[in-house]
N, C-alpha and C positions, 0 to 999 in steps of 0.2 A: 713676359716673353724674353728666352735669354739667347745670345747670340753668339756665333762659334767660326773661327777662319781657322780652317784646317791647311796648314801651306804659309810659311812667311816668307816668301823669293819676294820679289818685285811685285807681283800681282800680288800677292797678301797685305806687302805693305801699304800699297796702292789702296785695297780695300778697308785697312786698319784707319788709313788716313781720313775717308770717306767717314766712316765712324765716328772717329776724333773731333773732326770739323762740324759734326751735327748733334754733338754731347750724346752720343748712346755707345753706352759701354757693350765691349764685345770681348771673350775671348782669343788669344790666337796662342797654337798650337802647331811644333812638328815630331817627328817622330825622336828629335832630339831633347835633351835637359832643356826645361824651362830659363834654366841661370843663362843658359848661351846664346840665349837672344834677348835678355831682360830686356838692357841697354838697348836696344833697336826699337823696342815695345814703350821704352819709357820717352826716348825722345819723339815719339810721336805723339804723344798725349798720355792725362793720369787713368783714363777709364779702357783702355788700353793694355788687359791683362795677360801676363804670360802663363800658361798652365800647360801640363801633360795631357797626351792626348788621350788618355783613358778618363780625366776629367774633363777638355774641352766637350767629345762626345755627348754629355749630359745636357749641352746647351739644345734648344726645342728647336733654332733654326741655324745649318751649319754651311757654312760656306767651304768649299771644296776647292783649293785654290793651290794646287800639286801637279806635277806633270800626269800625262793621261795613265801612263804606267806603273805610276804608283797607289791610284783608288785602289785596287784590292786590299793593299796594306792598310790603308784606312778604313774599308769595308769590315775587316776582320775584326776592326776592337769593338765592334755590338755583336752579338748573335742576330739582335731584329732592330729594326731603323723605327717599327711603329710608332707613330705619333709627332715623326721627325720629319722638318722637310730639308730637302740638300738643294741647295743651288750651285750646280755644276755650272766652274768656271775655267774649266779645261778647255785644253785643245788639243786634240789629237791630231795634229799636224804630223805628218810622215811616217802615220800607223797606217802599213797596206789595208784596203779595205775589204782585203779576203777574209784579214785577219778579223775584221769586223765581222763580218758573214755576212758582208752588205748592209747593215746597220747604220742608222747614226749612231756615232761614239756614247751621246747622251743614254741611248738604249740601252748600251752594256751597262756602261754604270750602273742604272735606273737595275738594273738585274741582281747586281751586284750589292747593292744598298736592300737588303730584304726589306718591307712593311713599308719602307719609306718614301715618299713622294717628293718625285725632283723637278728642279724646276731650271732649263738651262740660261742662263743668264750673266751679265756684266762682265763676258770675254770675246765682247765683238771690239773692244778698245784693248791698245794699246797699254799698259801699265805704267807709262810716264804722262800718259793723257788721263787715262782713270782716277789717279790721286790727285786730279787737279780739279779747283773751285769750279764746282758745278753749274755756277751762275755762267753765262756768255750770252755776251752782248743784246741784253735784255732778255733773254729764255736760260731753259736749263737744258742739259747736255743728255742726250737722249742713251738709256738702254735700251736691248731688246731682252725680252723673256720669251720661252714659250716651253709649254709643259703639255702632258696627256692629263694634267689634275687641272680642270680649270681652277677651282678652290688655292690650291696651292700658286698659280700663277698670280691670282688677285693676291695673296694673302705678300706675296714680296712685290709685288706691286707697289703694293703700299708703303713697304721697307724703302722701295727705291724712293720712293717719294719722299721719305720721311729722312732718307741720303740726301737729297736735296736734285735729283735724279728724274727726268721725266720719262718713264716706260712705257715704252709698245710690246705690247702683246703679239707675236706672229702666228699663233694656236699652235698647233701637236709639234712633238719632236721629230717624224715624219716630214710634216710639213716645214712649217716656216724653221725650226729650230734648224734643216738641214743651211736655210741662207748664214748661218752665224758659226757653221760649223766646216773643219776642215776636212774632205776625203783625199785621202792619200798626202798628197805634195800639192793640190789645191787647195787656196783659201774658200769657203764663202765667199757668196758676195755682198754681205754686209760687214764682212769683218774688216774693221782698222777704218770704217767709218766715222768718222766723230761729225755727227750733226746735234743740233739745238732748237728744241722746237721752243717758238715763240707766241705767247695766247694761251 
């Protein structure tokens, strides 16, 4: 299985670190020269790879970790997402939600991403809490996921765990994904939650 951060702002590196710290090598990728972010790639760890996004793409699971307005530009370098899953780590914080057409954000994307199945996850934190040891005080520091593929939500489930990450599941994007998600100028109301389940 090979792994893919599309996005290196804060939340990218946050996610790269998470990688780093659990020895699973991951791409990351932006729409600029790999050389311009080597350095930011290499002091976070060696398995910590800098690539173009026409080769990160290739990896089977991709982390989406860009402002909301920029997925399309990321959507365009596949024709078809099949076989791919995206874990959408946006936020569409102060996108009017006409613009939406009353949607969750996660919807569009998921539209946008042809064949491919998304799973929205690991941006109910904060990016200076996210890159941080996942261990806290005796438990691990909770995600939430929640996707219309149940398959896909288990299958990063797993991922988070293997992050060192204990996830909850909230079910559809509809449902629970809308508590993680922002409409308009409101937050969810799970987001910027940092809890730790213990057991």
């Amino acid at each position: 299985m090979s792994y893919a951060i599309i996005g290196f702002g804060k939340v990218g590196q946050a996610l790269a670190t998470a990688f780093a710290r659990s020895g699973i090598e991951v791409s990351v990728a932006t729409t600029r020269d790999p050389e311009s972010f080597a350095s930011a790639a290499a002091a976070i760890g060696p398995g910590i790879t800098p690539k173009t996004l026409a080769e990160a793409v290739k990896a089977d699971i991709i982390f989406l970790a860009v402002r909301y307005e920029s997925h399309r530009d990321v959507a365009k370098a596949l024709s078809t997402w099949k076989g791919k899953t995206i874990v959408d780590v946006t936020n569409a914080y102060g996108v009017p939600p006409e613009e939406l057409g009353g949607q969750p954000s996660s919807k569009i994307i998921a539209q946008a991403f042809t064949g491919g199945r998304l799973v929205k996850g690991f941006n109910h934190l904060a990016a200076s809490v996210l890159g941080q040891d996942t261990a806290v005080h005796g438990g691990r520091r909770v995600v939430f996921l929640s996707s219309d593929d149940d398959d896909a939500a288990e299958e990063i489930a797993g991922l988070a765990e293997n992050l060192g990450f204990s996830p909850i599941t909230l079910g559809g994007l509809a449902e629970g994904g809308l508590l993680v998600q922002a409409r308009g100028n409101t937050w969810g109301r799970l987001i910027f939650k940092d809890l730790v389940k213990v057991g």
